[in-house]
Structure formats: structure tokens, C-alpha cells
N, C-alpha and C positions, 0 to 999 in steps of 0.2 A: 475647237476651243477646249482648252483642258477644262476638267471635269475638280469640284473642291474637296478636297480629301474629308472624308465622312465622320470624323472627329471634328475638323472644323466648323463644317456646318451645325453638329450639333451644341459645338459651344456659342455659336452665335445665335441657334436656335435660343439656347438660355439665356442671352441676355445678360440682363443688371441682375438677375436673381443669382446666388451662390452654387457656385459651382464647388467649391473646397473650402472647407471652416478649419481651422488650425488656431489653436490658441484663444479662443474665441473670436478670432480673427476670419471675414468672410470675404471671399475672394469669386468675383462674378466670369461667367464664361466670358463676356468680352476683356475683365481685367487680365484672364488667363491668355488670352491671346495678344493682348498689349501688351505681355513678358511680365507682368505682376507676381513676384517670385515670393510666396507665403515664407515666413520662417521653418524651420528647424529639416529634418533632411529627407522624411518621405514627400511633405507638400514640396520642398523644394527639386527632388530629384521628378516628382509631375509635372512642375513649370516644365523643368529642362526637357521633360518629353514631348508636352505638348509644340514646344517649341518646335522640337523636330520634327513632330507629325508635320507642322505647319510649313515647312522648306520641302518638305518631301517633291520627288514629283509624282504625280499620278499613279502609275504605276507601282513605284515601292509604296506610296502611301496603302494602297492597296493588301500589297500584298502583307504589308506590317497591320494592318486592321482586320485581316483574317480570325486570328487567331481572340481577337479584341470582341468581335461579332458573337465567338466562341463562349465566350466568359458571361457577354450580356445578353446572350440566351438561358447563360445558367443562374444568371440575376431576375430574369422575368419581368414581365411588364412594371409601369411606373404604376404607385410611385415609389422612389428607390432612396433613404436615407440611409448610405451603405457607410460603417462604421469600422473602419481599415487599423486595427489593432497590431499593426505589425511593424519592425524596421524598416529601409529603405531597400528591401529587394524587388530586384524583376519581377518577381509574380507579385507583388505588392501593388507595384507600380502598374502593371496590366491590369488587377482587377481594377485598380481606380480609373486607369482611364475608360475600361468597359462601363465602370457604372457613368461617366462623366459621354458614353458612344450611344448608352442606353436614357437620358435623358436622365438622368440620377444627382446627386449630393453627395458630397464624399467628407467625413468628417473623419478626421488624422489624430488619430488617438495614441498615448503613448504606454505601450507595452510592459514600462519598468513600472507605471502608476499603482497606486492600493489598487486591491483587488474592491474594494468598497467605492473609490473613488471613480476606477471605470464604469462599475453597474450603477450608479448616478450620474453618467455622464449621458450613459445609453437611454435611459431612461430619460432624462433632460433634453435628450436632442428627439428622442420619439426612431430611435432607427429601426428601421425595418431589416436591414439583411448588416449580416459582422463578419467579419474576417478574421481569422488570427490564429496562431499555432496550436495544432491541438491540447499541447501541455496547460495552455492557459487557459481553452476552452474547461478543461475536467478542473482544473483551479478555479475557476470561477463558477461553473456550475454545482462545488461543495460549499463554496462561499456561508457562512452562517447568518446572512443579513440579505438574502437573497431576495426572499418573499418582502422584506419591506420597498423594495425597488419594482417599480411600474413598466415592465415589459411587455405591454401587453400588444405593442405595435410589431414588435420582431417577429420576421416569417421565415429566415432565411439565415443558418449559420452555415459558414464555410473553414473548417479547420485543416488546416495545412499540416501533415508531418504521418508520421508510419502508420502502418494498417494499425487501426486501433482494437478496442477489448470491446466486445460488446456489452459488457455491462459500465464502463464510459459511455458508450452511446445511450445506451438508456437512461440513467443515471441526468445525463445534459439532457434530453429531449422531456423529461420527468420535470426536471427543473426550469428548464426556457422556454417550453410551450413550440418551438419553434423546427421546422424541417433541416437535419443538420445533411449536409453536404461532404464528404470527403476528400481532400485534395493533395495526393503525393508529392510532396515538394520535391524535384527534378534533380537527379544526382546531390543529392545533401548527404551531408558526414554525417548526419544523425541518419538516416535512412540506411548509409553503410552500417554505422554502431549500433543499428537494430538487424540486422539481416547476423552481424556477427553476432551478436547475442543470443537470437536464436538457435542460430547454427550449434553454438558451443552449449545450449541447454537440451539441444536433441541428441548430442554425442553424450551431454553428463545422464540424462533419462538410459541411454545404451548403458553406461557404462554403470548404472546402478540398478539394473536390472536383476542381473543375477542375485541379488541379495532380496527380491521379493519372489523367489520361486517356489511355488507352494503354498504361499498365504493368499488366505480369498478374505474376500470381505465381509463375507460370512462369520469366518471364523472371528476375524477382528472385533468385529461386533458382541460378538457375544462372550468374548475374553474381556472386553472391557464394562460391561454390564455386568458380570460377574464379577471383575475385581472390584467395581466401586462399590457393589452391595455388602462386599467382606471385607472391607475398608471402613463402610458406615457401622457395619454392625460390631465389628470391632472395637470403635468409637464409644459407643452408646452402652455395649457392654463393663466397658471400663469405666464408665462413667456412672452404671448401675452398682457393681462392685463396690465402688465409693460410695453408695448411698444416695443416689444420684438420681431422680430420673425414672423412678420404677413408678410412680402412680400416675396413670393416665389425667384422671380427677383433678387433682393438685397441681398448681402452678407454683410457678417460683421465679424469682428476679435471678439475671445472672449473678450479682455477686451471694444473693444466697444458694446456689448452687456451688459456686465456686468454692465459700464455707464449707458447706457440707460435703463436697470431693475432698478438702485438706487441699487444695491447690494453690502450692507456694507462687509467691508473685509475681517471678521469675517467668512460671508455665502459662497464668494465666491468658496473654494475648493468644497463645495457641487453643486453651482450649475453648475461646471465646470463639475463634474461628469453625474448634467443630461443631459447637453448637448451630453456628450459620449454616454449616455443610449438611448437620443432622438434620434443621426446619426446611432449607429448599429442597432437599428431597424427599422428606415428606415422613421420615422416621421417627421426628417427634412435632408436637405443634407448636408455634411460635403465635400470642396473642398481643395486642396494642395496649400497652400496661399504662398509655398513657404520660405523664409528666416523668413517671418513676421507671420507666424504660418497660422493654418487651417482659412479658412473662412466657417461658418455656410449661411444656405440658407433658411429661413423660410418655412410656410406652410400657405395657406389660416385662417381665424382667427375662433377659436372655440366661441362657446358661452356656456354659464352656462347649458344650457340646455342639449349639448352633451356631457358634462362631465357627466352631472346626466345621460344620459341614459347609456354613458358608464361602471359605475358601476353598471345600475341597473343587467343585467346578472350574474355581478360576486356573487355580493348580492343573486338572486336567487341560483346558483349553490351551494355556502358556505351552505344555510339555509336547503338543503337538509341532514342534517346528516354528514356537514365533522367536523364543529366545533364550537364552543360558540362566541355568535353575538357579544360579545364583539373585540374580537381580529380584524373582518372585520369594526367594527366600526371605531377604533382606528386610522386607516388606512387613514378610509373614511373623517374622523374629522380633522386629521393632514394633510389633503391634501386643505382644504377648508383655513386652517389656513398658509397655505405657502404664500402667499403673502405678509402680516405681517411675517413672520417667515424673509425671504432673505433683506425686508428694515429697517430691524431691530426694526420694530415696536412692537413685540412680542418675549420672551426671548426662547429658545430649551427647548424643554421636556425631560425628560428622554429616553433615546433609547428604544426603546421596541422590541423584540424577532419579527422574520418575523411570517406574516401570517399563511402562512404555517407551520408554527412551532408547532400551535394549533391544528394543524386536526393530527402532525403525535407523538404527545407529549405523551401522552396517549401510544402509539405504542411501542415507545424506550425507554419511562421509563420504560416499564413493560420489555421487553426483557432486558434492563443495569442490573433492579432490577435482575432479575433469572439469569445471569452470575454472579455476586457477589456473589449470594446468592451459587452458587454450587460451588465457588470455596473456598467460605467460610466454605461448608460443606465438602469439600473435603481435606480440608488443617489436616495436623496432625505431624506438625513440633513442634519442644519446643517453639519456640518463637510466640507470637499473628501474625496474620494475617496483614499486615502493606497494609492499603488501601488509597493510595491519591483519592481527590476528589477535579478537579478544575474548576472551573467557575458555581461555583452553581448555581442553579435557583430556591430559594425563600428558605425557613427553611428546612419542610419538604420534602425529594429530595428520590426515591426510593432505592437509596444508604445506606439513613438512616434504612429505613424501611426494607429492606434485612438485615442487620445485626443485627438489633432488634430484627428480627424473630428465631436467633441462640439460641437453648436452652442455649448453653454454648457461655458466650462472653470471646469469642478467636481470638477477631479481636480489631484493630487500626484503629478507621475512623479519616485521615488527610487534613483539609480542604485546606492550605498551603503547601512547603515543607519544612523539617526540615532538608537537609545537607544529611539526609540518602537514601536509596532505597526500594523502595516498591514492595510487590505481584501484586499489582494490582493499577492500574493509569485508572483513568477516567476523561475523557474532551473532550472539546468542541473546533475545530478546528477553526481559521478564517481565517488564514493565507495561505502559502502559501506551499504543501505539504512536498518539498522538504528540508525547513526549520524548520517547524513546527514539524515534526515527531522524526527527531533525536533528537531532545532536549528532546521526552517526553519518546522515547525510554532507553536516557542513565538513567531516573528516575527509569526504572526496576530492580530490581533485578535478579538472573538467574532464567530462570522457571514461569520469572511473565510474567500480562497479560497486555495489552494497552486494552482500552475498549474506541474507539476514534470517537465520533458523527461531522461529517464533512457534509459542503453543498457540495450538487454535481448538483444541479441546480440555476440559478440565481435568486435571490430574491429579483427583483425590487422594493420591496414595502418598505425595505432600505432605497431607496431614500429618504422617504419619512419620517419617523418613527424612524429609529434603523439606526445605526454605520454604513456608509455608507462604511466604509475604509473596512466591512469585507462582501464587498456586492459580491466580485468575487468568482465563485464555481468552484468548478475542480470536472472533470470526477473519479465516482469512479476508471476506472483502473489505474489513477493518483496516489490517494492515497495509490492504493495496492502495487505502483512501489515505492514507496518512501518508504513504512512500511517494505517491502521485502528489498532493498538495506539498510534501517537503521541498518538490522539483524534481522527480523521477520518472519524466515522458512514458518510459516503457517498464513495464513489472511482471516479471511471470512468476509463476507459482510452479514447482516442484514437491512432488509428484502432481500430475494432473487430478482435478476434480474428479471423483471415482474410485480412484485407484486405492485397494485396500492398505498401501504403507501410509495413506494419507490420512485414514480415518482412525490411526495410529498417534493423532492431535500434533504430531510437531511437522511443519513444512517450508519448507526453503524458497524463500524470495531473493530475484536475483534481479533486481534493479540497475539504472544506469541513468547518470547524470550527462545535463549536455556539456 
């Protein structure tokens, strides 16, 4: 006598109780076997499954419940409120019916929903185990409304899509309390678009090697602690010069300092800013003045003298092999010039690129060029290659030079944007990550890449030289949280964590949209 395929038995073990909730709509294991076909298209492509398990004969039913046995082992004992956050795919489909093999609930939730309106769902139903792609797992678990949502029954998340970062993993396990699970989703184009991306960021790491040869992170370190202390005191002296600043004792409101410097109206946001730069570090003190804003608190008075010694170190360090005396000069020269600069005796120079810009230039051009250049060699659509390129620096940019290098020109290099969407976007961040990124995000096309150079250390010399407005840096895991919640599954960071071009504050995110 044949034997009842083991999906069936356990829908009818279930009874009149829910077997599949969709839409608010509750669907019993014997409705599922009556052909009860729930709406929308993953309950629906489970009817049509169960359906088949149900004709099976013995035999195939078996052998197709192998694999199902598989899944609800890795759901674990009842009870099972398993919450299937995904499209209408195969492995969709299998884990529901595993949890529907494993004596489980299956509620069919919709993927495109608020990210607020699913973690009220989960919550509302009490799930215990979720499913769904990792992109939306690190989406949801940054969610800003998170902790008002009652998770406290989730034991079990299972996210589908590339080998992830482990600080995603931590990040979602920090956040949902709950055991996450990893699940390779099975020849996917995103799995290829991450294998290629990597690939072509360990050929751009190769190929931007040789422009870190010699420099330790030793020395980085301590060229950049020295420049900002000859940056500050520079500041502070010119601020003393004006009358500014020399009594420890004595406080004073910004705008009567700004008075007593003669800083025309023009200068004032800048030197308002060094004042910020002078109290966080600790060169003068900043006190709570109350209704009438902060009062400043001087420092004993520098002379010409200490300011020359305090660049002389940075000057040494720089000379060692980080980069061309020009860019330390630049610095050195607009700092001597600042007291004419703020009484308006002398007109602003053009902004100039941070210090540091110099020694890590060389570095990330050559790694931007070799990501172009492989995605350029990799491309083989009808249509050219469509490459934005924004915030240039100078004619020839390694952007240019990567595409030159294509035997065959089957690319679009775009200096501006023209209304459409590109493979590939490259720029230069200043702003603020959370705002900056979705904008350059929605420039991608599906499948393209962001190729996004951002400070991730401060770069006081700003102050001094260049665009003071884009002197605040954010931590690389900043930028990865914002590139991930714009919709960026995969982000690496160039140069790796460690690496002394890195600690050089500017570093290369090379993202990809699905």
C-alpha cells in the first residue's frame, strides 16, 4: 500500500489551524490541500507546490522532501512562526514548505513594504524565525525605530545573498537578539556581481600598490599629529597677533573676539570654525556662556618662533617619501598669509585639495583607474558603457586613462549628469554620508557600481587652504551604513583596515547596486 507523502500528512496533521497568513488572510493545512490558493504570488506559487507534492507518487514525493527535511532541521523544533520576507523564488518556496513539513506557520510578507511597517508586522504576528535577503536584513536591522518594535519571540534569522561583512553580522545580531543563519542563494547574478567585484578590487589593491612603497603607519601617524598641531598653532597665533586670545583668565563671546581680531564679515564663518577646531582639541577652552552663547578662554601668547618649530617636524616627516614639497608648502605659506587673509587685507586663494591628499593620490587613483578599467573590460551589453565622473581633479584624471586603455571604445565617459543612469559613478564625497550617498546611488543603473572617495579622518589643514564647509570626516563604518541602507548589498573599502595609505583619512568605497 503506498505510503502518504510527508508534506501531506503534516498538513493534515494541522488541520483547521493556519497554515499560511497572506494578506491578513488565514489559510488552514486542510484548505491547502482542498487547492485553497491564498492571493498574491509567493502564497500562491505554495498552493501550486503543495499541490504537486500532493500527486506525487511516493517515491518522487520523497525524493523532492529530502531536501525540504533539510531546511526543517535548520528551522528547529515548533513552535515555528516563520516570516518569509521574500519574492516568489525556489528557495522561497522550500523554506515555506519546510516550515509548513516542520509543523510551522508561514506568514508571506511583502519585501517592497516600509521598512517600519514590516518590523510591525513581525512583531504583530510574534515570529519566531524570518527569512529574506541579506540586503534587507542590514536594512532593517539600521532601521531608526527599531527598539520601539517588540521582537522579543525571534530566534532564528535566515538571510539569503553573498558571503557578508561581519560587522553586518554583528550589527543585525546586536540589533534582533536573534541566531542569524547564512544562506547562498544558488547561482544568482548578484553572487556572480559580487565574485566580480571582488575580483576587480584585488587586481585595483595590486595595482595600487606600488604607490605605497615605503610608507609605514608609523610614519603616517605621526606626520599627521604633527601637522595638525602646526595647523592649530598657527590658528591661534594669528588669532593672538590680532589681540585675540592671549589671556587664559579672561573669556570672551565670539563675536567679541571677532571685534577685537578686525575680522571682516566676509572671514568671519571661517574663523568661527577655528575657534571649534581650537576648543576640541584642547588649545583654548570653550565654556557654556549660557543664553549669550559659549565664551572662549585664551592660552598663554605664542611667538613666530613656535610656530616655525611647530611645522618644522611635520616638514620633516612629509620629506620622508610621503609626498611633493609642494602640497606641505602650500599649507605652510597660506598659514603665514592668514592674518592679512581674516582683516581683509589679502583676497582667498583658491581652495586647494587637503595635505594629505598628496601622499594618498597616487594610491586611489591607481586603484579608481583598475576598477573602471575591469568593469569596462567586463561589460558586453549592446549599449556603451555609461561612466559618470564627478568632481574631477585636473584634465587628465585615471578615469580618463582607463578607458583609453580599451582596445575597443565601448564606453561613455560623463563629466556632468545628463537626466540618465549610469554603470558606473565616481566621486568625491564632502558632505554628510547619510545624504550624500542616496543621491549618487539613485544615479546608478541596475547592476552598476558607486566608486565613492570620502574623508574618514579630519583634515585640519582645511582650515587653512581648502573648503573649510567639507572639513568634517566620518568613520568609514559610517559610510558603509549609509551605502548599505541606500540599497548597496555589497561595499568594500579600499585600502584595507590597517593599511598605512588608509590612515592617510581618504578611502575608496566601491559599492554595487542590484
Amino acid at each position: 500500500m503506498a505510503s502518504t507523502p510527508a508534506l501531506v500528512s503534516a498538513l493534515r496533521e494541522l488541520g483547521d489551524r493556519p497554515a499560511v497568513v497572506a494578506d491578513g488572510r488565514a489559510i488552514s493545512g486542510i484548505g491547502l490541500l482542498l487547492g485553497v490558493s491564498p492571493p498574491g504570488g509567493l502564497p500562491r506559487a505554495l498552493a501550486e507546490r503543495v499541490a504537486e507534492h500532493a500527486a506525487m507518487p511516493p517515491s518522487a514525493a520523497r525524493t523532492a522532501e529530502q531536501r525540504l527535511r533539510h531546511w526543517a532541521g535548520v528551522l528547529g523544533p515548533p513552535p515555528i512562526r516563520h516570516t518569509v520576507l521574500h519574492p516568489a523564488t525556489d528557495l522561497a518556496v522550500e523554506l515555506a514548505l519546510a516550515t509548513l513539513l516542520a509543523g510551522g506557520t508561514v506568514h508571506c510578507a511583502d519585501p517592497e513594504q516600509q521598512a517600519d511597517e514590516q518590523l510591525a508586522a513581525l512583531a504583530a504576528n510574534g515570529t519566531t524565525h524570518l527569512s529574506l535577503p541579506s540586503a534587507l536584513l542590514w536594512r532593517l536591522s539600521r532601521q531608526p525605530g527599531l527598539s520601539e518594535h517588540d521582537l522579543g519571540a525571534l530566534r532564528l534569522v535566515l538571510h539569503v545573498g553573498p558571503e557578508p561583512r561581519q560587522d553586518d553580522v554583528y550589527a543585525a545580531v546586536d540589533a534582533l537578539g536573534a541566531v542569524l543563519a547564512h544562506v547562498r542563494a544558488p547561482h544568482s547574478q548578484a553572487e556572480a556581481a559580487d565574485r566580480r567585484l571582488h575580483a576587480d578590487a584585488e587586481a585595483a589593491t595590486a595595482a595600487a600598490w606600488k604607490h605605497s612603497i615605503g610608507v609605514t603607519a608609523e610614519q603616517v601617524t605621526e606626520f599627521g599629529a604633527h601637522l595638525d598641531r602646526a595647523v592649530l598653532t598657527s590658528l591661534l597665533h594669528t588669532l593672538q597677533q590680532a589681540g585675540a586670545l592671549t589671556d587664559p583668565a579672561h573669556g570672551c563671546s565670539e563675536p567679541e573676539l571677532l571685534a577685537t581680531a578686525l575680522v571682516t564679515p566676509a572671514q568671519r564663518p571661517r574663523v568661527g570654525r577655528w575657534l571649534d577646531a581650537l576648543a576640541r582639541h584642547g588649545l583654548i577652552a570653550r565654556q557654556d556662556g549660557g543664553a549669550q552663547g559659549p565664551t572662549f578662554h585664551g592660552a598663554p601668547a605664542l611667538t613666530a618662533a613656535e610656530v616655525r618649530d611647530a611645522w618644522r617636524p611635520a616638514v620633516e616627516a612629509w620629506a620622508d617619501g610621503l609626498g611633493p614639497a609642494a602640497a606641505l608648502d602650500r599649507a605652510r605659506r597660506g598659514a603665514l598669509r592668514l592674518p592679512r587673509l581674516i582683516s581683509g587685507e589679502e583676497a582667498p586663494r583658491p581652495a586647494a585639495a587637503p595635505v594629505r591628499w598628496a601622499a594618498s593620490r597616487g594610491y586611489l587613483g591607481a586603484a579608481v583607474g583598475a576598477l573602471v578599467r575591469g568593469t569596462a573590460e567586463a561589460h558586453d551589453g549592446t549599449e556603451p558603457l555609461r561612466v559618470l565622473e564627478l568632481d574631477r581633479d585636473g584634465a587628465e584624471t585615471a578615469i580618463t586613462r582607463a578607458l583609453a586603455a580599451r582596445p575597443r571604445q565601448t564606453a561613455e565617459h560623463h563629466l556632468a549628469p545628463d537626466g540618465g543612469r549610469y554603470d558606473v559613478v565616481v566621486a568625491t564625497a564632502t558632505g554628510r554620508p547619510e545624504e550624500e550617498v542616496p543621491a549618487l546611488v539613485d544615479l546608478l543603473s541596475p547592476g552598476g557600481r558607486l566608486l565613492l572617495l570620502a574623508p574618514t579622518v579630519e583634515q585640519l589643514d582645511l582650515l587653512i587652504t581648502g573648503d573649510a564647509r567639507g572639513l568634517t570626516a566620518h568613520p568609514a563604518e559610517r559610510w558603509q551604513a549609509a551605502l548599505t541602507a541606500a540599497g548597496c548589498p555589497t561595499v568594500l573599502t579600499l585600502p584595507e583596515d590597517g593599511h598605512p595609505m588608509g590612515l592617510l583619512g581618504q578611502r575608496l568605497f566601491a559599492a554595487r547596486v542590484d
